[in-house]
N, C-alpha and C positions, 0 to 999 in steps of 0.2 A: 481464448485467453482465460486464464485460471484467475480466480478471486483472487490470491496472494500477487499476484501479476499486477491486477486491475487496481489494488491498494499500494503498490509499489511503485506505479506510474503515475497515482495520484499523489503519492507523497512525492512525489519526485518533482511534479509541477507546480506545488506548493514551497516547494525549498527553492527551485529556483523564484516564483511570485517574490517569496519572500527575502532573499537575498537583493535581487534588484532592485526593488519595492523600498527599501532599506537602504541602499546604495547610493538611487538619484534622488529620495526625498528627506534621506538622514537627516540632511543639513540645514534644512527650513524645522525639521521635528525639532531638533536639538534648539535652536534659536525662537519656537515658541515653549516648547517646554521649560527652557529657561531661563523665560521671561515670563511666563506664567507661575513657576516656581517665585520667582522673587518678589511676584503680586501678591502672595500668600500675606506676606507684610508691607503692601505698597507705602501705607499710610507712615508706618512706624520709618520707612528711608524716605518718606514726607518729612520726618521729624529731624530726621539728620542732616538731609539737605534744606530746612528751612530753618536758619537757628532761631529767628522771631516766633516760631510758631511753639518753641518747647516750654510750654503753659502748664500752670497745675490746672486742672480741672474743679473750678470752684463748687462748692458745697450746694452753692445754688446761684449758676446762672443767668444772665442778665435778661431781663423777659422778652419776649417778641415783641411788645410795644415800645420798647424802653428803644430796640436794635431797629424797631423799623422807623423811628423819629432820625436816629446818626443815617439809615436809607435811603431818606425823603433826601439828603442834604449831598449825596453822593450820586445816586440814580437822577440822569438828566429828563428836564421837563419831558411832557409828550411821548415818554417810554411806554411802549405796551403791557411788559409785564418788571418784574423783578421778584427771584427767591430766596428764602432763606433757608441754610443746612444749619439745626445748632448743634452744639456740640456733643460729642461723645466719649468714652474714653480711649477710642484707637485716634480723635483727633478732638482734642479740644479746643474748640475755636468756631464762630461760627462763621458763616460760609456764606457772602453776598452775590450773589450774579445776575446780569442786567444786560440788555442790549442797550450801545451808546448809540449816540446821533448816527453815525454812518450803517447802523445793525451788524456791528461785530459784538462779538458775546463779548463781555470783559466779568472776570469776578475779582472781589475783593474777600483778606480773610481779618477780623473782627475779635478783638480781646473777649473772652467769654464774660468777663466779669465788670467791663466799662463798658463794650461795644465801641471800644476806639478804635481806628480804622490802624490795620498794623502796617509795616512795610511793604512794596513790592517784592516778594521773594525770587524773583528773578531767573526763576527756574520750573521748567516742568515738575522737575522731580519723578516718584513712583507712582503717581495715580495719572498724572499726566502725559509722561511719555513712554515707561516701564507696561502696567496695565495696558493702553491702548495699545501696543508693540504688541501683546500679548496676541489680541486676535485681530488686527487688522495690518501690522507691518508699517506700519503709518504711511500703506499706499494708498493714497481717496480714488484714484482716476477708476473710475467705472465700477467702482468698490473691488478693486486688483486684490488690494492686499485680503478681506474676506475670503476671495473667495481664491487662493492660495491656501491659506488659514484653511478654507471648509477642504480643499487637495490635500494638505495633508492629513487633516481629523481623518478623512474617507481612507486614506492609505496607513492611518495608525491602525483603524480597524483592522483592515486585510492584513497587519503585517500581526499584530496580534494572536487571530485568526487561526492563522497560519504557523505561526512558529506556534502555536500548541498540535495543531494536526502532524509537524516533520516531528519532534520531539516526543518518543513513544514512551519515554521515561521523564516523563516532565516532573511529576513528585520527587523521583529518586535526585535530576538535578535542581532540586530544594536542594539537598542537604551534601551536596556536589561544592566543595572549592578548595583548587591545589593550588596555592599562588606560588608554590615553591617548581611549579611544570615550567617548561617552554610558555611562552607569550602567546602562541595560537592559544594552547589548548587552558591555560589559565584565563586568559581575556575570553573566550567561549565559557569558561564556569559562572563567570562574573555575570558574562550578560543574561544565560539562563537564570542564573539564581535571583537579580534583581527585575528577571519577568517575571518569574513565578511566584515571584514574594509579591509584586506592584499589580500581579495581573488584573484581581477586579478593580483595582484605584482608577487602572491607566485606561480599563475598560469603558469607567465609569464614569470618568473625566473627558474621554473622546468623545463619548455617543453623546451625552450631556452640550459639549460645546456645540456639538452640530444642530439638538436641538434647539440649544437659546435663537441661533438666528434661523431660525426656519424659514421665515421670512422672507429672508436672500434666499436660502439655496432650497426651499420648498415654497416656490411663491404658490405654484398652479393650484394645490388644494386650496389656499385661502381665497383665489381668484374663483375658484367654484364655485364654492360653495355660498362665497359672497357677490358671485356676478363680475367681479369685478371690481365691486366698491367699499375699495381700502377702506376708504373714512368710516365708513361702519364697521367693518371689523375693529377698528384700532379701537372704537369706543366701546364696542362690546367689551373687547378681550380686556383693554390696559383701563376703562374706564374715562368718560372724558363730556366735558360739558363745555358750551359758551354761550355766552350773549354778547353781540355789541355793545360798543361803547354808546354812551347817549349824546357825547357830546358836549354836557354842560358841566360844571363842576358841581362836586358832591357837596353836599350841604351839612356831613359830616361824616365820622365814621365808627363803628363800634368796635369794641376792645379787641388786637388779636390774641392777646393773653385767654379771653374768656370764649374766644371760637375755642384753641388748642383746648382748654378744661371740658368745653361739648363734646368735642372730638374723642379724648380718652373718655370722658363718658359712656358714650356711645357703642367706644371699642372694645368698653368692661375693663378699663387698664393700660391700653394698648398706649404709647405714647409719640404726639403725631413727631415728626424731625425733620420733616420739610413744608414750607408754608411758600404759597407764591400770591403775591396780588396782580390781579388783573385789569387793566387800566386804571391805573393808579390816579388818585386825585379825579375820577369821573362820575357822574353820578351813576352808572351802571356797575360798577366798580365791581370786583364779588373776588373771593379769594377761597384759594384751592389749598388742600391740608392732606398730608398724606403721611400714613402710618410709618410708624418705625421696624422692621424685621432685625434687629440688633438680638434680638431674646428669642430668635424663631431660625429655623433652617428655613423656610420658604420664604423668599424675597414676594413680598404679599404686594396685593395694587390697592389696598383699603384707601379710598381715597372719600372724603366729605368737599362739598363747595356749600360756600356760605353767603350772602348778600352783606358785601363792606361796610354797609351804611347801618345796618338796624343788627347783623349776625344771625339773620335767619337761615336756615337749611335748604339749599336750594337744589340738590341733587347726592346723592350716596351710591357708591360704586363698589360691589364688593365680586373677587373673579368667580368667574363659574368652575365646575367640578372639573375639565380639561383644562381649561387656564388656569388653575391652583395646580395644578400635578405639572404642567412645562415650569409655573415659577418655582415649584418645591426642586425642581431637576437645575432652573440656573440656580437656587442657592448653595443646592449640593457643589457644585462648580466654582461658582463666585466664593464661596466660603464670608460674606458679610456678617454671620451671625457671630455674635463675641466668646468663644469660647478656644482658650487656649492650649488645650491638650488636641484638641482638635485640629487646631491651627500649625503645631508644630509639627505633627502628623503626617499632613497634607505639605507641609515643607520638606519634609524627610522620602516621603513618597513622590514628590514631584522632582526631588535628586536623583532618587532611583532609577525615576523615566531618563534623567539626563547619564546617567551611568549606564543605562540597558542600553541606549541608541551609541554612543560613545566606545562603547566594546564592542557591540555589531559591528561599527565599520572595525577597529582595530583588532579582529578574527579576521575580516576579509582582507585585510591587507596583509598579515602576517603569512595567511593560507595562500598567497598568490607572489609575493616579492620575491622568494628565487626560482619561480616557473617563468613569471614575467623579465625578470633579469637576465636569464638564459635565452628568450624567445626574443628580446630586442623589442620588448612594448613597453610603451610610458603611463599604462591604465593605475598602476601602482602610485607613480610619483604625482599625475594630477591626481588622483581619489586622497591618497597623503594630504595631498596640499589642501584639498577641500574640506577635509576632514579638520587636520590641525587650526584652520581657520575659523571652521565653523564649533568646536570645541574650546581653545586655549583662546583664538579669539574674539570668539563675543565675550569670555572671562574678561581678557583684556580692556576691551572695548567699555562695558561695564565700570571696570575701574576707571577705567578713564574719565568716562560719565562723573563720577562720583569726584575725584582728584582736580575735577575743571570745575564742578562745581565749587569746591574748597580754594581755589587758586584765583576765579575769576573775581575784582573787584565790583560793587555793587555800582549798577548801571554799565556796566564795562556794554561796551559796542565796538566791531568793527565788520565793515565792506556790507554795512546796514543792514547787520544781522545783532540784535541784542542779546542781554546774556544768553538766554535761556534756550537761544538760536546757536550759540556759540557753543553752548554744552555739548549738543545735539549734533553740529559739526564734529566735535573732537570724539562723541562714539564712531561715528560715522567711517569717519576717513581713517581711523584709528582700527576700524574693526578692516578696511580694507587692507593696511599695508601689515596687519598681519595672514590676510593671505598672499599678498606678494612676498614677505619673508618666509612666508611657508613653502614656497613652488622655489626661491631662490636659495634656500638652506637645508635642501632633503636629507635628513641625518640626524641633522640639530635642531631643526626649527622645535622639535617636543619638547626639548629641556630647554632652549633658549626661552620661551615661550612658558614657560612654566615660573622660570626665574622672572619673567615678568610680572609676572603674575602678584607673584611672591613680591615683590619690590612695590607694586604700585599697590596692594594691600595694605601694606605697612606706612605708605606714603598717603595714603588716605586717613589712616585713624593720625598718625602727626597733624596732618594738617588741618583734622579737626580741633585737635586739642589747643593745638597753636593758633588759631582765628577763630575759633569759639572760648574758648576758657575752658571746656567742658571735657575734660581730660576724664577718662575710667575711673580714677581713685573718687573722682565727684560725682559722675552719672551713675555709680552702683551706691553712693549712698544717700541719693535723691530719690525717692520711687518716680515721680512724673518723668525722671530722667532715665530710666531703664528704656524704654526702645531704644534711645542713644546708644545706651551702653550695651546693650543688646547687637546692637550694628556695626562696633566697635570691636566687641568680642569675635562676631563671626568673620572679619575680614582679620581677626589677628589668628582664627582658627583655617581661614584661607591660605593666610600667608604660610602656617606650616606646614600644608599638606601639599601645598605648592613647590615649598623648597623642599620637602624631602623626598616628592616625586622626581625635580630636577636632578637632585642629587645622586639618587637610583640609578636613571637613566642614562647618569654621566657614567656610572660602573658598570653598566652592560650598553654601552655608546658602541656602535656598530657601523663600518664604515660604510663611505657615501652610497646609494645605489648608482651602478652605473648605466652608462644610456641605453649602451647596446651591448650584444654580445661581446663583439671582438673590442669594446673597451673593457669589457669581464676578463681578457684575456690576457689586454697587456702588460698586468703587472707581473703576472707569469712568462712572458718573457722579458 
């Protein structure tokens, strides 16, 4: 066999790798991608779905001492630990969380400027259930959804990979897009061109996810090298200290205002944004302070512990030269550091991923629907259906999220599921029955489903304005109010790219495909 041969047959195995690869795991990529796209600003659809929480950011914040006295009065006796997140400006408000009598987490969120205890906002929201959707699926049973999440990262790789090895003019489809072609051959410009534009992002963003949890899906190196003995590792790597409780109550306690002033001290500047006390009210009492990576790409473990009672230095934890280089790789990922050209960036880039997997499948359907039509196979109409579903609706589904958040009254419950349970409901079953509309409308479902789109866009910024007050004309000339209006803007920028998609597709609307051959047949006779 001739070299040219031997390079022909490897391309060949690679297009197909890649086509399949692409095929069965589209539809999980597309539904983390974006929801990891939309993490980009979880905090900021924090702000839209929580209207208690759209706070200016005061000039100077209520201190740690001042927010851990309203703590003492909220955190029930006998709690082991309780933290504080304060504020910033992607969330201004600080952040109480405690485990109650039974040991369920509960947190509360905290006026920056009283430290009054705010309302229950009654919803996940974007950091809550958006984020964790990201890379878990919100499956826990055996860590399912992980390690889904780590199946697809591993198959983003290879399809990556791959589509640069079939692709021998990958530069030239850079600069490749007819949208005025047939549907195959334009939906094939679209998706090279938003690989080849995304390629190191989507690169960078996949191998990155896989390392944050190595953990999960690389345990054996850390079982080596540590024996076995997790608890050491984790205090090496993340830093981590204790003592027992003693038992008696503390005889008093020193300021935590004047710990956090030791801590930036200490950091040259650094400033610390989470504090936790540890057995609170005990004489062993001692409390843990960790740096801020707000002004850093590397999500840092700089962590100090302090003795409660006097504010002595009882241990400093700063990572070593491997653990600083995997937390510089989850910042590059997480995107936590504040910078907004950055941020917009990685939103635009992380569309792109949803546009490249989005046009893969709609080349392979396009390249297969009248072979498949002629042959009497249905591979076209479920991939259709899976596809439309996994595309327009998690879009849907999404909105829906958002439009039930707006809809549902404060404390609403029902079949002993509370709001926040109820939101999460109506993605849910909402993102199903638009794949049953998909499998049951082959033809329509793109533009039906588009117009949805379009319509619960549009029904989301109303209903913010109308049960918030916070209508556009007021959120753009508020500045603490821009996320809002920011979240306002893109769902009215949804809503037209929705409807004029629909619209389109209503003028090259093509009829139903049929099941089998001989119903291709009978309209000719």
């Amino acid at each position: 066999m001739s070299q040219s041969d031997r390079t022909r047959g490897f391309r060949e195995s690679m297009n197909w790798l890649h086509t399949w690869a692409g095929v069965v795991l589209g539809a999980l990529l597309f539904a983390i991608f974006w929801m990891g796209t939309l993490s980009v600003f979880d905090r900021e659809i924090d702000r839209w779905m929580m209207p208690d929480t759209r706070l200016a950011l005061p000039a100077a914040p209520a201190s740690f001492d001042a927010v851990a006295a309203r703590a003492g009065e909220i955190v029930p006796a006998g709690a082991d630990w309780w933290f504080l997140l304060s504020p910033s400006e992607r969330e201004p408000l600080f952040r109480l969380g405690y485990l109650d009598a039974e040991g369920a987490f509960l947190t509360r969120q905290l006026d920056p400027a009283s430290g009054a205890v705010l309302p229950d906002p009654g919803t996940l929201a974007g950091t809550g259930f958006i984020f964790p959707f990201h890379y878990s699926l919100h499956l826990s049973w055996n860590q399912l959804g992980y390690w889904l999440v780590g199946l697809a990262g591993m198959a983003m790789l290879v399809l990556l990979v791959s589509g640069v090895v079939i692709h021998r003019k990958i530069f030239a489809d850079f600069f490749t897009f007819r949208p005025d072609k047939k549907l195959p051959r334009s939906s094939l410009d679209l998706h090279n061109l938003t690989g080849v534009l995304g390629l190191p992002f989507h690169f960078a963003i996949t191998l990155s996810g896989l390392i944050i949890f190595f953990t999960i899906y690389f345990p054996t190196v850390m079982d080596t090298v540590y024996d076995d003995d997790r608890e050491t590792f984790f205090a090496e790597s993340f830093g981590g200290y204790q003592r027992t409780a003693a038992g008696r109550p503390a005889g008093g306690s020193a300021s935590l205002d004047a710990m956090a002033a030791q801590a930036s001290a200490l950091w040259e500047g650094g400033v610390p944004s989470f504090l936790r006390v540890w057995h609170p009210g005990d004489a062993a009492a001692y409390v843990e302070v960790r740096r801020s990576f707000a002004r850093q790409v590397t999500m840092n473990v700089d962590t100090l512990y302090f003795d409660a009672a006097d504010g002595a230095v009882l241990h400093s934890h700063t990572a070593k030269p491997v653990m600083t280089l995997q937390r510089f790789l989850s910042g590059l990922h997480f995107i936590q550091f504040e910078h907004w050209v950055l941020r917009w960036l990685y939103f635009l880039l992380g569309l792109s991923g949803c546009v490249m997997i989005a046009t893969g499948y709609l080349f392979w359907l396009e390249s297969r629907r009248k072979r498949h039509a002629g042959q009497g196979l249905a591979g076209v109409r479920v991939v259709e259906g899976l596809t439309v579903g996994a595309v327009t609706g998690i879009l849907i589904a999404t909105l829906a999220f958002f439009v039930a958040n707006r809809l549902l009254p404060p404390g609403a419950s029902f079949a002993g599921y509370e709001r926040a349970g109820l939101e999460i409901w109506a993605f849910y079953l909402i993102w199903l029955a638009t794949f049953a509309h998909a499998w049951m409308r082959p033809g329509r479902a793109w533009r039906e489903q588009c117009w949805a789109v379009a319509g619960l866009a549009l029904l989301a910024v109303t209903l913010n304005a109308a049960t918030t007050g916070d209508h556009l004309l007021r959120t753009l000339a508020v500045p603490h109010l821009w996320p809002v209006a920011g979240m306002d803007l893109l769902l009215l920028v949804s809503a037209a790219i929705a409807a004029l998609t629909a619209q389109r597709l209503g003028r090259r609307a093509r009829p139903l495909l049929p099941q089998t051959a001989g119903a291709a047949a009978r309209p000719a006779e």
